[in-house]
Residue, then its C-alpha position, 0 to 999 in steps of 0.5 A: x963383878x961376879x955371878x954366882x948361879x944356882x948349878x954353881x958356875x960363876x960368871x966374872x966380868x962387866x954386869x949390866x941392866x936397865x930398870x924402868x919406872x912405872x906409870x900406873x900404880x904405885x907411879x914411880x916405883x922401879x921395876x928391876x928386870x928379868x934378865x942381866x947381862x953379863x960381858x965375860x972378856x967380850x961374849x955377852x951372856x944373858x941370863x935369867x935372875x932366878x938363876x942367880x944364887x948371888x953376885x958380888 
C-alpha cells in the first residue's frame, strides 16, 4: 500500500486503522480516524489524514 503525502513524499508498506461505530446520533454510523498508520520494513509511522493527498 502507498501514501502519498501533500509536501510529496510516499510511504509504501503495510497501512492499518481502526474505525469505531457511534452510539449516539446517527447510531451505527462508522466513524473513520484522524490518524493511520503506516509500517514501512518494521518502523511504524504515524500520520495525520490531512497529510494524505491519496493512497493507493
Amino acid at each position: 500500500m502507498s501514501v502519498n503525502l501533500l509536501g510529496g513524499q510516499t510511504l509504501t508498506g503495510t497501512l492499518a486503522y481502526a474505525t469505531t461505530t457511534t452510539d449516539g446520533w446517527p447510531a451505527g454510523m462508522t466513524s473513520f480516524p484522524d490518524v493511520l498508520t503506516v509500517n514501512v520494513s518494521t518502523k511504524l509511522h504515524t500520520v495525520r489524514v490531512d497529510h494524505v493527498s491519496s493512497i493507493g
